[in-house]
VMD Tcl script that draws the C-alpha trace (Angstrom):
set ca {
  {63.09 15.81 -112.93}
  {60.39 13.61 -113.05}
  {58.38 12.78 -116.80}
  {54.69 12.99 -117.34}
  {54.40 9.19 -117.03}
  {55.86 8.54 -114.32}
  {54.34 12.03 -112.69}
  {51.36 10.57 -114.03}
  {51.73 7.81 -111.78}
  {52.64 8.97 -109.04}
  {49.34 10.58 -109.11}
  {47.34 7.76 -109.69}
  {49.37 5.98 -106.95}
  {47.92 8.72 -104.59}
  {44.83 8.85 -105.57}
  {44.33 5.24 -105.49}
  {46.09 5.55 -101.93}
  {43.69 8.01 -100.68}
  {40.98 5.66 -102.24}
  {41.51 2.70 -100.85}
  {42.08 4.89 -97.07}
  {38.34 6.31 -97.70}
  {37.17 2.68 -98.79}
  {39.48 1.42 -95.30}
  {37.54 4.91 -93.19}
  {33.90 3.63 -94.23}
  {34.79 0.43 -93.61}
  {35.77 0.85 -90.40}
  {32.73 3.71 -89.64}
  {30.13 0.75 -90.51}
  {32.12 -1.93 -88.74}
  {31.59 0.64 -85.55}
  {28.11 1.85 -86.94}
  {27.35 -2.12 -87.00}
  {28.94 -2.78 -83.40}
  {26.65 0.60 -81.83}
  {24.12 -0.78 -83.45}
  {24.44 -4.40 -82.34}
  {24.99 -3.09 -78.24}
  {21.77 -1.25 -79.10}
  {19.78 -4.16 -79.96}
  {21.45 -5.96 -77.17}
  {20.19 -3.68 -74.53}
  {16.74 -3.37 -76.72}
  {16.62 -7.73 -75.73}
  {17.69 -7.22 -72.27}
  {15.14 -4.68 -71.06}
  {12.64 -6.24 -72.88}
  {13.57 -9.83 -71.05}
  {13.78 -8.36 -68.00}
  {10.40 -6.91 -67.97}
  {8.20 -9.81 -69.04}
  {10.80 -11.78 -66.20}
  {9.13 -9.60 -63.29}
  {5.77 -10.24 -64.86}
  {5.80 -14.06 -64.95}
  {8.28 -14.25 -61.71}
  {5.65 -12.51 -59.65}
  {2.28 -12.43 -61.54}
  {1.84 -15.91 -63.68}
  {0.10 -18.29 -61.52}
  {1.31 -21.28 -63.11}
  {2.75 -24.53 -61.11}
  {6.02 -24.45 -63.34}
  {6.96 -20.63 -62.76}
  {7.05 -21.86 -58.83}
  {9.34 -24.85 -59.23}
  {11.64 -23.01 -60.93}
  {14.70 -21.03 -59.31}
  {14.55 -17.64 -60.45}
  {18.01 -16.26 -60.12}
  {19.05 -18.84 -62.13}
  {15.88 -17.79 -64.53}
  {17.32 -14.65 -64.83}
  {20.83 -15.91 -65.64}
  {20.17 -18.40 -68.17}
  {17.48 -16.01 -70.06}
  {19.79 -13.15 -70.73}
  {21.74 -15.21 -72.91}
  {18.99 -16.47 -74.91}
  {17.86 -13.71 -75.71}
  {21.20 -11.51 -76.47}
  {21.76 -12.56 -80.10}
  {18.09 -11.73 -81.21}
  {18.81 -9.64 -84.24}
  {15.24 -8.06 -84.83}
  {11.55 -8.02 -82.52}
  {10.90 -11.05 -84.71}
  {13.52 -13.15 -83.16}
  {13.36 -11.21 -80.32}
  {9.75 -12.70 -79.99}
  {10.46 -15.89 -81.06}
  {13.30 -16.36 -78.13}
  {10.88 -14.90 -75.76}
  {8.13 -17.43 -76.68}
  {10.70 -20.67 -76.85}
  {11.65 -19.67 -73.42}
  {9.15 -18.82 -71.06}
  {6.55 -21.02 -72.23}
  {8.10 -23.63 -70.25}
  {6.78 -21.69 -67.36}
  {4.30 -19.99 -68.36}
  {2.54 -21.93 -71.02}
  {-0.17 -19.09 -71.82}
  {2.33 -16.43 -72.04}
  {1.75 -14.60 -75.81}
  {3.93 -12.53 -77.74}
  {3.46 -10.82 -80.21}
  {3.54 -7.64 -82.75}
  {0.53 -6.16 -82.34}
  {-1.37 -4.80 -79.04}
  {-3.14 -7.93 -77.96}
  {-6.57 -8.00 -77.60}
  {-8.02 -8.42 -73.68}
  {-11.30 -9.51 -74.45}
  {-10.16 -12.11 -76.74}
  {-7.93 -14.22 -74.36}
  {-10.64 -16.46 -72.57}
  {-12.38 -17.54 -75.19}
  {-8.93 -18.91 -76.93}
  {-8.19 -19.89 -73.10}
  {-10.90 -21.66 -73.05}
  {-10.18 -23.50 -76.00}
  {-6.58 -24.42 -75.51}
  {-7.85 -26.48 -71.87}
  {-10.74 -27.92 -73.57}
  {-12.32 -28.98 -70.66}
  {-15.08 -28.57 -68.43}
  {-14.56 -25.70 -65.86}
  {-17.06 -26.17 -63.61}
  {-15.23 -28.65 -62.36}
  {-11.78 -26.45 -61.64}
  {-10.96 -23.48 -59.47}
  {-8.77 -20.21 -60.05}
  {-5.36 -20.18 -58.97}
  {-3.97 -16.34 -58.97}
  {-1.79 -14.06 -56.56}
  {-2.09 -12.10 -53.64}
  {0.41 -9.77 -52.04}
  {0.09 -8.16 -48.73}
  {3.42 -6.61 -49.53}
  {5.72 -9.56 -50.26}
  {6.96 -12.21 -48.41}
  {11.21 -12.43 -48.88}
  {12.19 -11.74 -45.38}
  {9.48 -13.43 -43.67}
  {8.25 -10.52 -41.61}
  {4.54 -10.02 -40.16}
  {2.46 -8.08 -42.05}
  {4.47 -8.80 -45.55}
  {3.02 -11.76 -46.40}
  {1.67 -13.16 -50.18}
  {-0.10 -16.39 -51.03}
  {-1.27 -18.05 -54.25}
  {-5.45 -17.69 -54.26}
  {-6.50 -21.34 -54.91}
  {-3.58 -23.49 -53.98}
  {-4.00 -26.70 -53.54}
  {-3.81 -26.92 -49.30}
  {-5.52 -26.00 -46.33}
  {-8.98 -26.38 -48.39}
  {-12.36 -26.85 -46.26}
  {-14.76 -29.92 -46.92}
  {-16.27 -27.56 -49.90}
  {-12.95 -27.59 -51.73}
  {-12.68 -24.13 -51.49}
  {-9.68 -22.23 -50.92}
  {-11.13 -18.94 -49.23}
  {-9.47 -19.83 -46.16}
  {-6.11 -18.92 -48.12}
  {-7.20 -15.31 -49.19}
  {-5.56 -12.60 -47.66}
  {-8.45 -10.41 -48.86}
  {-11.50 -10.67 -51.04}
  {-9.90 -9.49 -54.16}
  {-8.19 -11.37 -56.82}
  {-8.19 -11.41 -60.53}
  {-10.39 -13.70 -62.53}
  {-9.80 -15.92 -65.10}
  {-9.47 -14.11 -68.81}
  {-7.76 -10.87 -66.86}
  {-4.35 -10.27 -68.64}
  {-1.69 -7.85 -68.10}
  {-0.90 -6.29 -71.35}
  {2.29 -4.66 -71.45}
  {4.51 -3.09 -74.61}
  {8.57 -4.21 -74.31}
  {9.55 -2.04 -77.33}
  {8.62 -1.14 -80.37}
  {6.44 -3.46 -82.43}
  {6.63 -6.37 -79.58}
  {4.01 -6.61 -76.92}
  {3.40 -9.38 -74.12}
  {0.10 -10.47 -72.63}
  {0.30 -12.56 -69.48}
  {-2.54 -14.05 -67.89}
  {-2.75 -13.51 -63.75}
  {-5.19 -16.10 -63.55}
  {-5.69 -19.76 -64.58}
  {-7.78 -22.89 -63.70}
  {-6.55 -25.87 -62.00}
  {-7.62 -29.39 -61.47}
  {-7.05 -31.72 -58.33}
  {-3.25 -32.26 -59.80}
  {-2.09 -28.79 -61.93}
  {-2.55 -25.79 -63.17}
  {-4.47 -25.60 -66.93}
  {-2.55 -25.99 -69.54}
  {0.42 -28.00 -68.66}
  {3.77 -28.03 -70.05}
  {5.49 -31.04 -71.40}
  {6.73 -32.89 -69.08}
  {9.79 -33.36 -70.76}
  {10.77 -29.83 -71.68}
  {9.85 -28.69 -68.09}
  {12.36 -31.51 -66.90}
  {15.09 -30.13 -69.65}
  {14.72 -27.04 -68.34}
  {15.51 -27.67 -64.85}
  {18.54 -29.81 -65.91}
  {19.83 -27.40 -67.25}
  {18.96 -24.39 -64.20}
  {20.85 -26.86 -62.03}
  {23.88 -26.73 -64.16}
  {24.63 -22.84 -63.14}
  {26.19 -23.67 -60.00}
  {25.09 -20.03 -58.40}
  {28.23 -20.41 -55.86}
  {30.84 -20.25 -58.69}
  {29.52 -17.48 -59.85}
  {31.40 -14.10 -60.39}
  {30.73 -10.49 -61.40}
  {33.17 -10.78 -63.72}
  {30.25 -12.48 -65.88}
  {27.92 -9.92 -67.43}
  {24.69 -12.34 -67.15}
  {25.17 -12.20 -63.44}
  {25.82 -8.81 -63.34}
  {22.11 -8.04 -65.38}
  {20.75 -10.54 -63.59}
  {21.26 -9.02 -60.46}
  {19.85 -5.78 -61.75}
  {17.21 -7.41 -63.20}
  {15.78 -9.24 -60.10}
  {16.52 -5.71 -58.08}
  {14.61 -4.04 -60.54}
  {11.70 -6.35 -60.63}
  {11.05 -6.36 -56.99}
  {11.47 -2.82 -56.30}
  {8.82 -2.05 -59.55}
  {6.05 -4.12 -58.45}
  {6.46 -3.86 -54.85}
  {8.35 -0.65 -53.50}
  {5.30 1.50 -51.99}
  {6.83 4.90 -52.47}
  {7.10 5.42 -56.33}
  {4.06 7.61 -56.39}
  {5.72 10.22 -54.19}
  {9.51 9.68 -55.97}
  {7.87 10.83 -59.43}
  {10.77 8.48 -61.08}
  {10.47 6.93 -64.78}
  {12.03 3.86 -63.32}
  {12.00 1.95 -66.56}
  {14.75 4.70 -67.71}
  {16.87 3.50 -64.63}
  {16.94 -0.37 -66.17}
  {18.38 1.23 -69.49}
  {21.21 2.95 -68.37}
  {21.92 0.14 -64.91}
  {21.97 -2.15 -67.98}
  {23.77 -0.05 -70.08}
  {26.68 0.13 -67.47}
  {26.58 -3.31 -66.83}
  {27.48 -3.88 -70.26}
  {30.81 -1.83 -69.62}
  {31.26 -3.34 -65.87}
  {34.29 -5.43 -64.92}
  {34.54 -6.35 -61.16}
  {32.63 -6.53 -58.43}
  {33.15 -2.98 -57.10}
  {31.94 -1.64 -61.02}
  {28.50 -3.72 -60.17}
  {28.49 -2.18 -56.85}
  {28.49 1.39 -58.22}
  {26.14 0.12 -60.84}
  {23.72 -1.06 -58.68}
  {23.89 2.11 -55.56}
  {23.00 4.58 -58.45}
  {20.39 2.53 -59.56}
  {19.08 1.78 -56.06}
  {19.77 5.87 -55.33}
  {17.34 6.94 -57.37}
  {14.12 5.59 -55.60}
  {15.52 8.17 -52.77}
  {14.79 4.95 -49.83}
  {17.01 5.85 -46.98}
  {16.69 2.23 -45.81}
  {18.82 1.05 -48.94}
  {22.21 -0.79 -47.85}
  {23.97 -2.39 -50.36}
  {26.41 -5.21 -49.03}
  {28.73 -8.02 -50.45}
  {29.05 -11.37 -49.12}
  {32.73 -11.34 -49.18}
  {33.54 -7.76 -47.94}
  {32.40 -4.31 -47.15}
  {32.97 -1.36 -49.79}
  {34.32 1.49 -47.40}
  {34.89 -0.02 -44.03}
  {37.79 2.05 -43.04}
  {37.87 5.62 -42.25}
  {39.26 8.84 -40.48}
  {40.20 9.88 -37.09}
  {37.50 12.34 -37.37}
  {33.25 13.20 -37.82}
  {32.34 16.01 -40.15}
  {29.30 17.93 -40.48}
  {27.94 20.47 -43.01}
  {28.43 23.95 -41.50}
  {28.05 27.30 -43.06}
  {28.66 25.24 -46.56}
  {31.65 24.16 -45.44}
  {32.99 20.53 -44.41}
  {33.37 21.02 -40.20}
  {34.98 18.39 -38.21}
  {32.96 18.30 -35.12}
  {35.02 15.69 -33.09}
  {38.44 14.05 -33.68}
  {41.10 11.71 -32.41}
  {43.97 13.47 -34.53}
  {45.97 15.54 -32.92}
  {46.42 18.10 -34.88}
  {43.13 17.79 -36.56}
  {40.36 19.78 -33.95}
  {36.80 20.62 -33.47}
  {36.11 23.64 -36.05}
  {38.89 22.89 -38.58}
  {37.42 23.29 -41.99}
  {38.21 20.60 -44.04}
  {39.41 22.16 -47.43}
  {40.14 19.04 -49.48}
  {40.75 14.97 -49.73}
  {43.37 14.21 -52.51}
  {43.24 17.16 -54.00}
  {39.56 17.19 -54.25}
  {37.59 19.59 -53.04}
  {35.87 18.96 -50.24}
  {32.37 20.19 -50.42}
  {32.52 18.58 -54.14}
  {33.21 14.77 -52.75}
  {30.36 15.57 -50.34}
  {28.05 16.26 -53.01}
  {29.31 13.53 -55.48}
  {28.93 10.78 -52.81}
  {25.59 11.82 -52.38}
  {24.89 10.57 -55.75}
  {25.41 6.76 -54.45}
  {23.09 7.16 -51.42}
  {19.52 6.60 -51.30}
  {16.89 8.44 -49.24}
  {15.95 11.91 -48.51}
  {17.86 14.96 -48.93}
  {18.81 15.59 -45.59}
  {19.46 11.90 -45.13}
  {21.66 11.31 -48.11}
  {23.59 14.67 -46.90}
  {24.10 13.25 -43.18}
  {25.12 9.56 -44.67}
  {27.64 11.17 -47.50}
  {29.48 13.16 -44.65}
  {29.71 9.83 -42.34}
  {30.93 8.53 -45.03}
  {33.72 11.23 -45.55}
  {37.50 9.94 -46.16}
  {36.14 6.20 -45.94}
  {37.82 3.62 -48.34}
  {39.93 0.68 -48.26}
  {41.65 -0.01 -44.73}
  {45.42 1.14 -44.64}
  {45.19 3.12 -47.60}
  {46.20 6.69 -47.28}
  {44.46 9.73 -48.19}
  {45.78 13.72 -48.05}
  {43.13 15.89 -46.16}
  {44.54 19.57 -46.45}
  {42.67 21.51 -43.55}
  {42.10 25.00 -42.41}
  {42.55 25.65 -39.11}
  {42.11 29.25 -37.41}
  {43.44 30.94 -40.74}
  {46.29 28.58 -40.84}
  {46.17 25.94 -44.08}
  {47.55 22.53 -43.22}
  {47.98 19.03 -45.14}
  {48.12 15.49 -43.17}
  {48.49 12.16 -44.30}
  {46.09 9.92 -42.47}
  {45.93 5.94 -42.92}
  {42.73 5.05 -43.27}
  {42.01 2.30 -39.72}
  {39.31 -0.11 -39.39}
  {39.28 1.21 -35.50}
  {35.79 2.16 -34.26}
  {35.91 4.60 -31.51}
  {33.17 5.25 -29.15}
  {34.95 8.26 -28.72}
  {33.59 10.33 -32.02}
  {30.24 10.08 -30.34}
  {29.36 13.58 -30.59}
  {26.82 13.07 -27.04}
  {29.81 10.96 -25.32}
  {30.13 14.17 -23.02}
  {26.64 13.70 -21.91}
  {25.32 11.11 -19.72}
  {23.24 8.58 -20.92}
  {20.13 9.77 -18.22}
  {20.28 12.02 -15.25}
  {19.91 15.79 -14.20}
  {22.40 17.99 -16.09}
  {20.79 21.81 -14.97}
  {18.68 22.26 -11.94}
  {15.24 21.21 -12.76}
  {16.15 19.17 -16.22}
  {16.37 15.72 -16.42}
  {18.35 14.53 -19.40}
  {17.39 11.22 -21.13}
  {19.84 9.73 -24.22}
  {17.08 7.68 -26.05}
  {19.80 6.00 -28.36}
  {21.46 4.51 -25.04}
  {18.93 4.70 -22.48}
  {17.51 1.14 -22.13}
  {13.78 0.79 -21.10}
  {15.02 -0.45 -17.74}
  {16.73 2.06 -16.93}
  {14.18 4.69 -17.84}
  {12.13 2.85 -15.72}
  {14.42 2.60 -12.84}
  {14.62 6.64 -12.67}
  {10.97 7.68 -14.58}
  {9.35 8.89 -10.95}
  {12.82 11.06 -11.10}
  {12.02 11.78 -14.80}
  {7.91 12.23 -14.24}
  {8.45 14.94 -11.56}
  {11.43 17.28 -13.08}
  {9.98 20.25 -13.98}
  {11.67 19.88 -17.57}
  {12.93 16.57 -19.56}
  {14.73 15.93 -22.44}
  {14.97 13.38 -24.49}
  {17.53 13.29 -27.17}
  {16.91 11.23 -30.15}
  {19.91 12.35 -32.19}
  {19.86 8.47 -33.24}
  {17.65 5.01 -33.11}
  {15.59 4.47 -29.83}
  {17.04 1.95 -27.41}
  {13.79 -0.42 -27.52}
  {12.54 1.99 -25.40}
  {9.33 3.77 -26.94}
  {7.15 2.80 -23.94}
  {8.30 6.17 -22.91}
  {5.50 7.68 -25.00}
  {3.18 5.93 -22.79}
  {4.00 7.95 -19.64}
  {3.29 11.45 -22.13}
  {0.10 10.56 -23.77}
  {-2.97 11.69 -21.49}
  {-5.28 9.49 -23.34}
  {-5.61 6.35 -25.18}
  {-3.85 6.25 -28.82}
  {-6.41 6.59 -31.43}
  {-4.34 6.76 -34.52}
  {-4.39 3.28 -36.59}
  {-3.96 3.97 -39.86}
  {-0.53 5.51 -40.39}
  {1.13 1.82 -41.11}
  {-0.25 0.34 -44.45}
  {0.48 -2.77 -45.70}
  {-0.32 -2.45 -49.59}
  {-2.65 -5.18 -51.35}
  {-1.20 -5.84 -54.59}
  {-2.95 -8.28 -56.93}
  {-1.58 -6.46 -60.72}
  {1.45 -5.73 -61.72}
  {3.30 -2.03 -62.24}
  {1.58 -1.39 -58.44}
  {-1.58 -0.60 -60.71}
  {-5.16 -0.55 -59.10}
  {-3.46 -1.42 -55.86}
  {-6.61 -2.95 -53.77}
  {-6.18 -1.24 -50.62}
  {-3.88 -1.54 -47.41}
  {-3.85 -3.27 -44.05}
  {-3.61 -0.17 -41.73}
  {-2.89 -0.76 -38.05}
  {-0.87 1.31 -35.80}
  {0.71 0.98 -32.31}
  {-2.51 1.17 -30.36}
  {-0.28 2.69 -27.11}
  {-1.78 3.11 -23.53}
  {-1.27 5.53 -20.84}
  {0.97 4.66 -18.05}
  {2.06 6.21 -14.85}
  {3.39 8.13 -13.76}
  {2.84 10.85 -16.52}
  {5.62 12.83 -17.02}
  {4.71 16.49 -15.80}
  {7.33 18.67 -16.73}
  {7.60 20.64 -19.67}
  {9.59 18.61 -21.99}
  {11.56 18.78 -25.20}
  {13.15 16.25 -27.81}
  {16.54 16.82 -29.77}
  {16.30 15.16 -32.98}
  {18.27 14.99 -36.58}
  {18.61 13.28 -39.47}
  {20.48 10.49 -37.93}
  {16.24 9.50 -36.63}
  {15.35 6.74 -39.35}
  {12.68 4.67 -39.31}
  {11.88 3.38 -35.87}
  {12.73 6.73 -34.32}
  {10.99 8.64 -36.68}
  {7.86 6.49 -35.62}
  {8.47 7.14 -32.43}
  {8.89 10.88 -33.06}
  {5.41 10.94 -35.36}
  {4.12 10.43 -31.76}
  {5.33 13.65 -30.30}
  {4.47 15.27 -33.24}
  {0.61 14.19 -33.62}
  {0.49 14.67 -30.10}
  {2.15 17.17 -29.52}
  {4.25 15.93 -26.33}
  {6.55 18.66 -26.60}
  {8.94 20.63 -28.22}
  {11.10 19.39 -31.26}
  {14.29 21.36 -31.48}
  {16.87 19.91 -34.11}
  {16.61 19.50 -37.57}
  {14.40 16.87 -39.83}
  {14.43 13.33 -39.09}
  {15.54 10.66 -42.69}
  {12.20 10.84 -43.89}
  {12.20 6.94 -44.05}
  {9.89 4.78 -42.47}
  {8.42 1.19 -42.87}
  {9.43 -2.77 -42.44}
  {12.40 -4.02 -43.95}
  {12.88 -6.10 -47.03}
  {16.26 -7.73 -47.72}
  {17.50 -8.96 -51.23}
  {19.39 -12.05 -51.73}
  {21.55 -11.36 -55.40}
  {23.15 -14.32 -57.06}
  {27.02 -13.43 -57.08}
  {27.02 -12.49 -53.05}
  {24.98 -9.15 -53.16}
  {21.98 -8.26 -50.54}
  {20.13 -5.67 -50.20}
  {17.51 -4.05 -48.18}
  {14.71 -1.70 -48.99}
  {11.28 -0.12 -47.54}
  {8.76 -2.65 -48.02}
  {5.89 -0.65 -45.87}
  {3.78 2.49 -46.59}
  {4.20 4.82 -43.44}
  {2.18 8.43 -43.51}
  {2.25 11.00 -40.88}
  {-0.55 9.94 -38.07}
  {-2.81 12.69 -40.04}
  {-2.56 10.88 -43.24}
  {-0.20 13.51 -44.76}
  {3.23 11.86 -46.50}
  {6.45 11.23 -44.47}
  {8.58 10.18 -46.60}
  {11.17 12.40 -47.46}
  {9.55 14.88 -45.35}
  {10.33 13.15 -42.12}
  {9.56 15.22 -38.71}
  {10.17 18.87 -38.89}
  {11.32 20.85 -35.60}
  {8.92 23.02 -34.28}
  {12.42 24.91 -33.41}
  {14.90 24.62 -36.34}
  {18.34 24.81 -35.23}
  {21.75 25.24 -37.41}
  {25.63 24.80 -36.07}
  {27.55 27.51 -36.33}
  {31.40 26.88 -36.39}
  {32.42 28.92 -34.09}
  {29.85 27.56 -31.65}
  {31.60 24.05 -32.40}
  {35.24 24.85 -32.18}
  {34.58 25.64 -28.53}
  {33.04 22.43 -28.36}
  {28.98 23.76 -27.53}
  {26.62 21.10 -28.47}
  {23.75 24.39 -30.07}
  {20.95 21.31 -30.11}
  {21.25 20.97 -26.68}
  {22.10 24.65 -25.38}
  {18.71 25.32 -27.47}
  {16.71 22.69 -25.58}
  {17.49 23.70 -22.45}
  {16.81 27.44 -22.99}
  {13.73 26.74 -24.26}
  {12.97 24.29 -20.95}
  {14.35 27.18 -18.74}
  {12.22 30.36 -20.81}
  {9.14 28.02 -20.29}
  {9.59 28.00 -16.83}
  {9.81 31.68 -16.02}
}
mol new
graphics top color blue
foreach p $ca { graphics top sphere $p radius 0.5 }
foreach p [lrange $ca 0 end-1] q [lrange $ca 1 end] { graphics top cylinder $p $q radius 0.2 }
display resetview
């Protein structure tokens, strides 16, 4: 039995047990309330840094922010800034760092005042400006893959002047901002930036300069990241390769206005889940749903050292009556109309859908990709694909091969040109070289019906077009180049329109013709369809092309990663948007399983009844 005392402390034991466990519990709650709260801030720095980077990367005219290397920029600034406990020393970092670079850069708590910048410009050069000239930049589109039309040039630099010493031999156009114009943009709350986009120069620099001798610190220590070393495994690299995607894609990417996207949301949570990536394929994921949501079909994602997905099935799929078809194969028990039910025990239609969330571009697009992209993963790894054949319910296990067979070529049965029903000459636009066309087009010009089947990317051989068109092409303004000259694609100045300018040629094809088309029509075919369309050169039986259209840009990442992306505004020949809308059929046409599991290609059968009803 025990006595009051000791009873009595036995209770006070507990008590002071249970005490010191609630002290322990609160402890540990603000310990993790204190680590939340430090990731918080961390990702408040980042996004903040990696605005004002794009800004002064792409906007600040100064000498020093072109000597520098960027990448490496982006690299060393993320961890300056990642211990900055409040905006104070948020701004503080900020300031230290980029005024290397960008010597007139401001930061501060308050919304800057615009009108209040050249004055105190003005004051901090202390000289005579008659004397100097504005240096500022000019983007037709942007020049990283060194393609016509893309090209961007600093107003003002310091060759190629005339006996005047002017520089208006170097504009692109007649715009450009002056001297005092800022760009005034909020990073978060109580911290803003203001960053001049022009500056004066003498005969030797830009006005004011930095020290010489923190310029020169600075790139000693840029040339200690030795970029080839480099690793996702380390989180700087992994923002900074988010960062410099992000940048370039928000100042430059001509399409944001029809994507509706609050792209500044996307850096959060890309930086977010950098925070928690690992290894290279965690960036890779990262960075496709990031690069997904701007909905750019011409987005391919790529690693230096190897290819995410390169191995895949003995079989094509399509989307069929909701279901997951096979519409070719090289298994043998796997055939034309199987339905496939599942992939590891995984749904089918459900992978379909969830790939789709790593894909950029249209809807249709992303759809057609995600099901090429069925069963694909590491080569000789295995997957379980449980299908349903004819009521029967089967499970294989296929090894994934890096074999590429011709073979799954859904048009292999057809030839690549030539008659294939009295009266209808067949032309395969995705093999048919010019040539060839050539070789046969008095054949082709005097069949009573033609098609041409662009299930696929023309074979250099849009000439065609000229042996449809009756007159001269008119339509020049569907291409624009964008002139950017301010940040955030604001007050964009205009664009360099052109278009293909195409002749008539003989012999014009007389016949009645019709074109087969699909989603697998990106870019170069879908300009090439916008001519049958505006034209109206014949029928257009299929489905919607990508609804992506427009030069290429391509994205070197530090760490191995590229990237390319629609640099180009392309509209319909009318003016009316393409993208994502792509070219409609004038005759819609959907599969039908049955219809495929006795191999009919519907597309085709379609096409040539609507040749043959024409004729009668």
């Amino acid at each position: 039995m025990l006595t009051a005392l000791s009873y009595t402390q036995i209770q006070m034991n507990i008590l002071c047990k249970s005490f010191l466990l609630i002290l322990f519990s609160l402890l540990i709650g603000s310990s993790n309330h204190k680590s939340s709260s430090v990731h918080e801030r961390e990702i408040e720095n980042f996004i903040s840094f990696s605005k004002v980077y794009g800004y002064i990367k792409y906007f600040h005219p100064s000498d020093e922010a072109q000597e520098v290397d960027w990448d490496k920029m982006a690299i060393f600034g993320f961890d300056k800034v990642r211990n900055a406990r409040s905006n104070e020393e948020l701004r503080i970092v900020l300031e230290d760092f980029f005024s290397t670079v960008a010597p007139t850069v401001t930061f501060t708590e308050n919304k800057p005042t615009q009108n209040l910048f050249y004055s105190n410009y003005l004051e901090l050069i202390n000289t005579d400006v008659s004397e100097l000239k504005p240096i500022a930049w000019q983007y037709l589109g942007i020049d990283l893959s060194q393609q016509i039309q893309v090209r961007n040039t600093r107003l003002g630099s310091r060759t190629n002047r005339n006996n005047n010493g002017n520089d208006s031999s170097r504009l692109l156009f007649q715009k450009y901002p002056a001297v005092g114009e800022t760009t005034i943009r909020k990073l978060g709350d109580s911290l803003w930036s203001q960053i001049p986009l022009a500056l004066y120069a003498n005969e030797k620099h830009t006005l004011p300069q930095s020290s010489d001798a923190q310029f020169e610190r600075l790139k000693k220590q840029l040339e200690s990241i030795n970029l080839a070393k480099i690793s996702s495994h380390d989180e700087t690299i992994r923002l900074a390769n988010i960062t410099i995607a992000w940048n370039e894609l928000k100042h430059f990417y001509p399409y944001f206005e029809i994507v509706e996207l609050d792209w500044d949301e996307q850096l959060r949570i890309a930086i977010s889940r950098a925070l928690t990536d690992d290894t290279t394929e965690d960036l890779y994921h990262t960075l496709s749903r990031m690069l997904a949501t701007i909905q750019d079909g011409h987005i391919n994602l790529r690693h230096q050292d190897f290819y995410f997905d390169e191995a895949g099935m003995p079989f094509i799929v399509d989307w069929i009556e909701g279901k997951v078809v096979v519409t070719n194969s090289l298994h043998r028990n796997i055939k034309r109309g199987d339905t496939i039910l599942s992939i590891n025990g995984e749904p089918a239609t459900k992978k379909v859908q969830d790939q789709r969330k790593y894909i950029s571009g249209s809807p249709q697009f992303t759809l057609y990709q995600s099901l090429r992209a069925f069963g694909k993963g590491k080569s000789n790894t295995e997957a379980v694909i449980q299908v349903e054949s004819n009521g029967d319910i089967e499970s294989y296990t296929i090894t994934r091969s890096s074999i590429r067979s011709n073979r799954l070529v859904e048009k292999n049965h057809l030839p690549i040109t030539g008659r294939i029903e009295e009266g209808i000459y067949y032309v395969d636009l995705d093999r048919a070289s010019m040539d060839r066309i050539n070789d046969e087009m008095s054949q082709i010009a005097s069949s009573p019906g033609v098609i041409f089947d662009l299930r696929g990317y023309p074979n250099s051989n849009h000439q065609v077009l000229q042996h449809l068109i009756s007159s001269p092409d008119t339509s020049d303004q569907w291409l624009q180049v964008p002139k950017i000259i301010y940040p955030d694609q604001q007050r964009i100045v205009g664009y360099e329109n052109f278009g293909w300018q195409l002749e008539p040629a003989k012999p014009h094809i007389q016949g009645n013709v019709v074109f087969i088309t699909d989603a697998r029509a990106i870019s170069y075919a879908e300009s090439f369809m916008s001519f049958v369309e505006h034209y109206q050169l014949g029928e257009i039986v299929g489905q919607s092309t990508a609804g992506t259209n427009g030069n290429v840009n391509r994205v070197e990442l530090p760490g191995g990663f590229r990237f390319n992306w629609t640099g180009m505004k392309v509209t319909k020949h009318d003016g009316s948007q393409h993208h994502l809308v792509g070219i409609q059929p004038t005759i819609h046409v959907d599969k039908t399983i049955e219809r495929v599991r006795n191999g009919k290609d519907e597309f085709l059968e379609k096409a040539i009844q609507v040749i043959q009803e024409s004729g009668s």
